[in-house]
DSSP file (Angstrom, degrees, kcal/mol; ACC not computed):
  #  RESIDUE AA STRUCTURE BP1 BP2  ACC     N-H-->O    O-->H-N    N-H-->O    O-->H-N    TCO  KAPPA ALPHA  PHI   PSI    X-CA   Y-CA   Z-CA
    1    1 A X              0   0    0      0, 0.0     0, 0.0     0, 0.0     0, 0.0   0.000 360.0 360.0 360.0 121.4  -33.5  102.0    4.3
    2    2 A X        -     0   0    0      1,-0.1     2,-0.3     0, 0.0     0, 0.0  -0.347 360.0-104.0 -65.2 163.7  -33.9   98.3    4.6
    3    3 A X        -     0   0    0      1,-0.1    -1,-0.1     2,-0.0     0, 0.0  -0.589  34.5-116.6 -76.0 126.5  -30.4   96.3    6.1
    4    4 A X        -     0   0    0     -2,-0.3    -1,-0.1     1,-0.1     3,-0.0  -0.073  15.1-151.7 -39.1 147.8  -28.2   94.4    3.5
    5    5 A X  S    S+     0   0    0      1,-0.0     2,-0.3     2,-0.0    -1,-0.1   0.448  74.8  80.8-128.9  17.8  -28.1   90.9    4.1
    6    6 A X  S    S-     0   0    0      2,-0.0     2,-1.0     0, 0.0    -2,-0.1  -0.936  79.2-133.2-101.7 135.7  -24.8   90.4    2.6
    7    7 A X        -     0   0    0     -2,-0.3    -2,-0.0    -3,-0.0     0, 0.0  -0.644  21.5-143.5 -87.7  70.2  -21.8   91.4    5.1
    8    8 A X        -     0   0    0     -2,-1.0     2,-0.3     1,-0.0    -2,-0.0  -0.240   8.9-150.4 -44.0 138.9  -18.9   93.6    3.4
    9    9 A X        -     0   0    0      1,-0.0     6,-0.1     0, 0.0    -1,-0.0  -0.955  11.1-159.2-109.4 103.2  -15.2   93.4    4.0
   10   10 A X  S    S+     0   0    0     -2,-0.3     2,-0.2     1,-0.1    -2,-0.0   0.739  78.1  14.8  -3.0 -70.9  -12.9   95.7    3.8
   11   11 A X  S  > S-     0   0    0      1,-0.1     4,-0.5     0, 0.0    -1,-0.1  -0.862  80.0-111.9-134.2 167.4   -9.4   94.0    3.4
   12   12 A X  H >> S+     0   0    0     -2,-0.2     4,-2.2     2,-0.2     3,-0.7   0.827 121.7  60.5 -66.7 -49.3   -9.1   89.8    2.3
   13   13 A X  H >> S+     0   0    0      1,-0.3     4,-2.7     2,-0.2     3,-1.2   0.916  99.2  47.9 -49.8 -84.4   -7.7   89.6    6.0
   14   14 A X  H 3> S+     0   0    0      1,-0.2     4,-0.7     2,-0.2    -1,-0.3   0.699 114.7  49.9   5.3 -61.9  -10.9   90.9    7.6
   15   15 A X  H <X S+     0   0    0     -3,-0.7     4,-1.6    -4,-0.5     3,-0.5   0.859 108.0  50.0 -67.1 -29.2  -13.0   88.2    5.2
   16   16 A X  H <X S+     0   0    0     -4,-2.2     4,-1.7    -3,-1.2    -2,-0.2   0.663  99.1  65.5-101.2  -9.0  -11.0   85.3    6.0
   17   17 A X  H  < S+     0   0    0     -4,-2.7     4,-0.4    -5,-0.3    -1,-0.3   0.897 119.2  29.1 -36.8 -49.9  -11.3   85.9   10.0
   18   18 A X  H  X S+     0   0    0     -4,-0.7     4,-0.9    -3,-0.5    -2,-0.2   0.819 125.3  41.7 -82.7 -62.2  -14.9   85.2    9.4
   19   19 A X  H >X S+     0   0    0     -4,-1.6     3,-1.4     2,-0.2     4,-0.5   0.979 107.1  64.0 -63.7 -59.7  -15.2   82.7    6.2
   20   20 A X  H 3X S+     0   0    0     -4,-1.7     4,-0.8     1,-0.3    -2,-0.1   0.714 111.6  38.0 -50.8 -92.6  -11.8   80.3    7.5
   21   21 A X  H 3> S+     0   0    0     -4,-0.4     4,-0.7     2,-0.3    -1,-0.3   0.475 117.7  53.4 -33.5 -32.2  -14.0   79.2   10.9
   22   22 A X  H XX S+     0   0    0     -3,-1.4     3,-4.5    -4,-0.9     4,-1.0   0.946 113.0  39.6 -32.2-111.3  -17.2   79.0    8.9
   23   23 A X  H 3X S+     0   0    0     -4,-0.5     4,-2.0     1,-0.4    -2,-0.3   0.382 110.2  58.1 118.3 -64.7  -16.0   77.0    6.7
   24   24 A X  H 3X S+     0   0    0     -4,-0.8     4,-0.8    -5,-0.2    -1,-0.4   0.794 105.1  51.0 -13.2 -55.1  -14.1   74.9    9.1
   25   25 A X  H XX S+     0   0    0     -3,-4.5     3,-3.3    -4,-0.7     4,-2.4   0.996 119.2  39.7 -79.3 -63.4  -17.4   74.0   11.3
   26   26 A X  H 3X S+     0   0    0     -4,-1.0     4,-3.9     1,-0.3    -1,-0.2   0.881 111.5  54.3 -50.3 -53.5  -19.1   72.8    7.9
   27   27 A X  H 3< S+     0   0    0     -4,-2.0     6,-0.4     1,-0.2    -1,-0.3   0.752 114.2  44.0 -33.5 -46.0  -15.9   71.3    6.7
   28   28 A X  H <X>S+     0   0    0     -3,-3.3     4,-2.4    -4,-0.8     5,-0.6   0.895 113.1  55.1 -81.2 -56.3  -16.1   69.2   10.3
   29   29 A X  H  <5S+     0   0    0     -4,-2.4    -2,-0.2     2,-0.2    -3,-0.1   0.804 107.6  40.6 -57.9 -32.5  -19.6   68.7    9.7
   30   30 A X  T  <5S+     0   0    0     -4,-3.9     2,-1.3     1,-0.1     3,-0.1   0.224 125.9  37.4 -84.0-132.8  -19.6   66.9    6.1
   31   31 A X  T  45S-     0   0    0      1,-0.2    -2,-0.2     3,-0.0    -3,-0.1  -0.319  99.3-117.4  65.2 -41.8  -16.4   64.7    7.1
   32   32 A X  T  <5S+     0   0    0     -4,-2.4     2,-0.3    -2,-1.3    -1,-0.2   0.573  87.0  46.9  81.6   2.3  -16.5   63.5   10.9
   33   33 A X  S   <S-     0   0    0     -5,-0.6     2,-0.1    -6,-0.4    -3,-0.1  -0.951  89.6 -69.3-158.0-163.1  -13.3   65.4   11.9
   34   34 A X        -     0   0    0     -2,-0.3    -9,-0.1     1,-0.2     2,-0.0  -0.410  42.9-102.6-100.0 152.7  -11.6   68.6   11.7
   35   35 A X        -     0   0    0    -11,-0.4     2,-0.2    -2,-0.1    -1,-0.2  -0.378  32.5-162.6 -81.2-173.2  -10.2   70.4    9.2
   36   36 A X        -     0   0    0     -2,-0.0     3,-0.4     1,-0.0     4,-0.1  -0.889  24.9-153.0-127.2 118.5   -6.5   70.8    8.6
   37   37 A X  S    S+     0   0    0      1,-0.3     2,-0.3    -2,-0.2     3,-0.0   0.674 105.5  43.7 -82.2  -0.8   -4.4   72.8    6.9
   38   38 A X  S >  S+     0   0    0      1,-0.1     3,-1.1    -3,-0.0    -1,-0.3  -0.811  73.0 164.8-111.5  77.7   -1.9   70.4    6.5
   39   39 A X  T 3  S+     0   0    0     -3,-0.4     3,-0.3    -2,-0.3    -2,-0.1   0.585  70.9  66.3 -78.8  -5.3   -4.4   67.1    5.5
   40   40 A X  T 3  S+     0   0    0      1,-0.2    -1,-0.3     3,-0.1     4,-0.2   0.424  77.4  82.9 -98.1   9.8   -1.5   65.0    4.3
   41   41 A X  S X  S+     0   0    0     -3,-1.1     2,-1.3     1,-0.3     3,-0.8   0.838  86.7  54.5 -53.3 -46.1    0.1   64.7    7.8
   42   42 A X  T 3  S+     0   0    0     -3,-0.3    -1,-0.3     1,-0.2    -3,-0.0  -0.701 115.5  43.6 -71.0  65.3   -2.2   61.7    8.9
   43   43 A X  T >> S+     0   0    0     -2,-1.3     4,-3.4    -3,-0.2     3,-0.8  -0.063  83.9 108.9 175.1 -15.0   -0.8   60.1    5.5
   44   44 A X  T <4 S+     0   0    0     -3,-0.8    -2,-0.1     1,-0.3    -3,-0.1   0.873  84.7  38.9 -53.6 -49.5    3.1   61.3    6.2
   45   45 A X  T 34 S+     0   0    0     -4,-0.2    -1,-0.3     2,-0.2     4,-0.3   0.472 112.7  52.3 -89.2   0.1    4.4   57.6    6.9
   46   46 A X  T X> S+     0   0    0     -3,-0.8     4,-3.3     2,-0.1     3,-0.9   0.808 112.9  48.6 -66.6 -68.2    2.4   55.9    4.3
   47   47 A X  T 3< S+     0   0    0     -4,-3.4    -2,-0.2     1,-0.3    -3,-0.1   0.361 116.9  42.6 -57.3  10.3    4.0   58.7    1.6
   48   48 A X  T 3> S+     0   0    0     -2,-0.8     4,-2.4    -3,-0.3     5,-0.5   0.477 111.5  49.0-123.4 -27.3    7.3   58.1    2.8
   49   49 A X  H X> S+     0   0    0     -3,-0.9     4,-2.4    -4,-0.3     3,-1.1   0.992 109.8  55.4 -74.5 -30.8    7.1   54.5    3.0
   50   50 A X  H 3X S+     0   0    0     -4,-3.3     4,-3.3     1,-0.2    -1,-0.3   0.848 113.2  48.5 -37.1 -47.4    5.5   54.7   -0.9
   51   51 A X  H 34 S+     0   0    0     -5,-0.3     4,-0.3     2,-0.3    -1,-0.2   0.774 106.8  45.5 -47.6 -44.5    8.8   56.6   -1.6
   52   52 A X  H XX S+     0   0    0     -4,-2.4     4,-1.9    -3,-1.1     3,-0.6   0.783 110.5  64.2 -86.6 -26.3   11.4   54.3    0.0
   53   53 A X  H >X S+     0   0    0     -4,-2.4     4,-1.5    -5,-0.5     3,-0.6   0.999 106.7  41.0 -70.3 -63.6    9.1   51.5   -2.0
   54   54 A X  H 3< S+     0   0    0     -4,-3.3    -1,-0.3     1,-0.3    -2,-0.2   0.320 112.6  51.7 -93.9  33.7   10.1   53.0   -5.6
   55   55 A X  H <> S+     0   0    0     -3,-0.6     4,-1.9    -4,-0.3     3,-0.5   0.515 107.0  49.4 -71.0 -39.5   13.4   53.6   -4.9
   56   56 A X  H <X S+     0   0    0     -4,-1.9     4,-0.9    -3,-0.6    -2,-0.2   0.847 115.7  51.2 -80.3 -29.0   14.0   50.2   -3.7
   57   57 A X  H  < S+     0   0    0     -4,-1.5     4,-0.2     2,-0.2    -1,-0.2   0.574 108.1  47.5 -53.2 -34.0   12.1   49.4   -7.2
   58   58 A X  H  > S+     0   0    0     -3,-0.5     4,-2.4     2,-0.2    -2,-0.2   0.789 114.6  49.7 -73.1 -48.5   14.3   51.6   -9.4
   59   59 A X  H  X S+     0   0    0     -4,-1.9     4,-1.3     1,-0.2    -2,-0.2   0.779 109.9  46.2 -70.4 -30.9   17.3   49.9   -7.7
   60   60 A X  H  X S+     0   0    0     -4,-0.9     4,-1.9    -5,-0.2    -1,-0.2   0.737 116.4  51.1 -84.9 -25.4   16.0   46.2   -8.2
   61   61 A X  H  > S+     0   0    0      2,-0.2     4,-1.8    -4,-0.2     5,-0.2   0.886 113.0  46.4 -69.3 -47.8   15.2   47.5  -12.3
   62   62 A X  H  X S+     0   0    0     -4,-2.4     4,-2.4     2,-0.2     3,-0.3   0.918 109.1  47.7 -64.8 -39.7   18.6   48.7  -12.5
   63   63 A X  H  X S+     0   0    0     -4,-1.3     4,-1.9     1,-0.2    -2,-0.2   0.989 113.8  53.0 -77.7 -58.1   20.3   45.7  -11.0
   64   64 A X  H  X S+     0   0    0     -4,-1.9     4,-1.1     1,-0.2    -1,-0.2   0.560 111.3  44.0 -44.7 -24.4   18.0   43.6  -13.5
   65   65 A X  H  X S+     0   0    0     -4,-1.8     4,-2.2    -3,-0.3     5,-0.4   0.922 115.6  49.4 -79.5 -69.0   19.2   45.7  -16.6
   66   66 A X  H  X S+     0   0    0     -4,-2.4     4,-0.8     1,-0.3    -2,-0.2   0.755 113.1  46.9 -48.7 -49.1   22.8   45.4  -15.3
   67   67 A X  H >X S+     0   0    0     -4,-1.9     4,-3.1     1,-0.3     3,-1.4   0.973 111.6  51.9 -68.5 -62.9   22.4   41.5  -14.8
   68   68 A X  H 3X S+     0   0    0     -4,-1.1     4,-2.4     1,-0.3    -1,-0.3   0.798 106.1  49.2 -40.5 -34.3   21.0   41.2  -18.1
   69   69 A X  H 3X S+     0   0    0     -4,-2.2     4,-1.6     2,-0.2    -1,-0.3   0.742 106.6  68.5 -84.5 -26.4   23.9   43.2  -20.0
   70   70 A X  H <X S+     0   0    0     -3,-1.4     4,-1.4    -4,-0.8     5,-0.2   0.974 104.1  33.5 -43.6 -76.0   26.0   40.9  -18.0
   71   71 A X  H  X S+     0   0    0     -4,-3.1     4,-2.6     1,-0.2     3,-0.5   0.889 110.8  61.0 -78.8 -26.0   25.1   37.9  -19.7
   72   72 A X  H  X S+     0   0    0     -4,-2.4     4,-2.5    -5,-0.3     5,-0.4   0.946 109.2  57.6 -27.6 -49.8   24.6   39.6  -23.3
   73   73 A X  H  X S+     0   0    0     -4,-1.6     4,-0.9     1,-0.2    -2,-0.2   0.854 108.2  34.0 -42.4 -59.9   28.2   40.1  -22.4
   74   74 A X  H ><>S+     0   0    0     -4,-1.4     5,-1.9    -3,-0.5     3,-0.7   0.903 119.8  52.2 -81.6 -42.4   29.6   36.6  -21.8
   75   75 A X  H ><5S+     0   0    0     -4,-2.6     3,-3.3     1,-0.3    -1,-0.2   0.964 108.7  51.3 -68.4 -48.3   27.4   35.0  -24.5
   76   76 A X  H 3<5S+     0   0    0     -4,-2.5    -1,-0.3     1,-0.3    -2,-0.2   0.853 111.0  44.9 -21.1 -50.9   28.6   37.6  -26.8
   77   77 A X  T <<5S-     0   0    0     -4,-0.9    -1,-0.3    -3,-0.7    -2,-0.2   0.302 124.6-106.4 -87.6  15.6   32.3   36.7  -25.9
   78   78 A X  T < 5 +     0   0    0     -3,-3.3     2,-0.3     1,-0.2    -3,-0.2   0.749  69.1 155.5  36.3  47.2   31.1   32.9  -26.3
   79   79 A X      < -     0   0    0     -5,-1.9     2,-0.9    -8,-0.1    -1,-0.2  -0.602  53.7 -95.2 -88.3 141.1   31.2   32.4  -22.4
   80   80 A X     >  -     0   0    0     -2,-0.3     4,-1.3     1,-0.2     5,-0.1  -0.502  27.4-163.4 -53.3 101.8   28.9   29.6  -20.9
   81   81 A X  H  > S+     0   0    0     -2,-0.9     4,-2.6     1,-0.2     5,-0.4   0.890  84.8  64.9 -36.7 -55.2   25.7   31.1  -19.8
   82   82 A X  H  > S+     0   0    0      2,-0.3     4,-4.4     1,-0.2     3,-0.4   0.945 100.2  39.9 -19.7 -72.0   25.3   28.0  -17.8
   83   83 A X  H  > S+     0   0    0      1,-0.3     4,-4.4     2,-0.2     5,-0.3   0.976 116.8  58.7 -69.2 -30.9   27.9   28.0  -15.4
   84   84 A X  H  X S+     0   0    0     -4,-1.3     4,-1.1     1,-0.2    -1,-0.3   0.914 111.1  39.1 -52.6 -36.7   27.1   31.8  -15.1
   85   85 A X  H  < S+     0   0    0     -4,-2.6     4,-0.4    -3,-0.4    -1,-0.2   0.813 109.3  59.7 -88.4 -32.2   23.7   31.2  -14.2
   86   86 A X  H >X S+     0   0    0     -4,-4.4     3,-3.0    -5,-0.4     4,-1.5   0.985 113.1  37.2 -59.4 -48.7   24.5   28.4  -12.2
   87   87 A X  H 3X S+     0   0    0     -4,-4.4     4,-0.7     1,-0.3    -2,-0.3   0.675 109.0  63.5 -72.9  -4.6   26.8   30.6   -9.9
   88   88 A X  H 3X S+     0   0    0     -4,-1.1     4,-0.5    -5,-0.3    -1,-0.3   0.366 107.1  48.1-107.1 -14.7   24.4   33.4  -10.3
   89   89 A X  H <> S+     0   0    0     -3,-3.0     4,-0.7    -4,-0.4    -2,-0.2   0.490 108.0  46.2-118.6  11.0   22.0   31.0   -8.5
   90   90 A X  H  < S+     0   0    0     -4,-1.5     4,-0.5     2,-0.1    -2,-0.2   0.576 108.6  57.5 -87.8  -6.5   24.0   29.7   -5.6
   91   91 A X  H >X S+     0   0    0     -4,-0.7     3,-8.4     2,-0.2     4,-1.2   0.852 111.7  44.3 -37.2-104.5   25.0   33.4   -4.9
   92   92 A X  H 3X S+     0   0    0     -4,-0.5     4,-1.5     1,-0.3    -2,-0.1   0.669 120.2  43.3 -32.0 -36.9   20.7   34.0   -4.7
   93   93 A X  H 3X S+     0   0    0     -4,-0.7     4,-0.5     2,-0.1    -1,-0.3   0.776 113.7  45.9 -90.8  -5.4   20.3   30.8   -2.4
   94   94 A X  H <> S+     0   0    0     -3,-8.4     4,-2.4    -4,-0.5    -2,-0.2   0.803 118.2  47.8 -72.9 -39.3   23.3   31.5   -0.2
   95   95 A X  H  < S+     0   0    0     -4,-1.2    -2,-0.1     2,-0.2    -3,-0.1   0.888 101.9  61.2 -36.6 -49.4   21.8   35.2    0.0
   96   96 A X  H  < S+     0   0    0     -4,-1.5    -1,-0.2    -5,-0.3    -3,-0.1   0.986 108.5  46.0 -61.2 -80.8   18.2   34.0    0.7
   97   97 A X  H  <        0   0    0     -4,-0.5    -2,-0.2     1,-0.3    -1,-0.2   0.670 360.0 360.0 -43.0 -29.7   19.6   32.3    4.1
   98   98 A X     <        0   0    0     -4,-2.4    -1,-0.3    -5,-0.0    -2,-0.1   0.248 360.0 360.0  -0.6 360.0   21.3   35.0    4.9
């Protein structure tokens, strides 16, 4: 009876002893480094800093909506946009120097 040349497994456990390290070496080979099973780690402080970047983006939108309903407000109530805007830009140039 000639030998198989396919390898049978028992249990999933059994296969992936074999396959994972296989599969690893080749994985190393196409790629230039090893694998990982955690590949976003090398990537961990980029993805956080992307995070803290659109929060600080949501918070600068919000404050721009806010600002804006601000002055709908005053013009609404016939307040000088002017003077508003004026103090609304020595606030941003005392700020800047800060």
């Amino acid at each position: 009876m000639p030998k198989r040349r396919t390898e049978t497994f028992s249990t999933k456990a059994a296969l992936l002893e074999k396959l994972i390290p296989m599969c690893a070496d080749e994985y190393e080979k196409l790629f230039g480094h090893p694998w990982s099973q955690h590949p976003l780690r090398w990537y961990e402080a980029l993805l956080e800093r992307s995070h803290i970047e659109t929060d600080a983006w949501r918070v600068m939108n919000a404050l721009g909506k806010a600002a804006s309903a601000a002055l709908d407000f005053f013009e609404s109530h016939g307040l000088s946009t002017r003077s508003a805007a004026t103090t609304a830009s020595t606030t941003r140039t005392s700020c800047i120097s800060c």
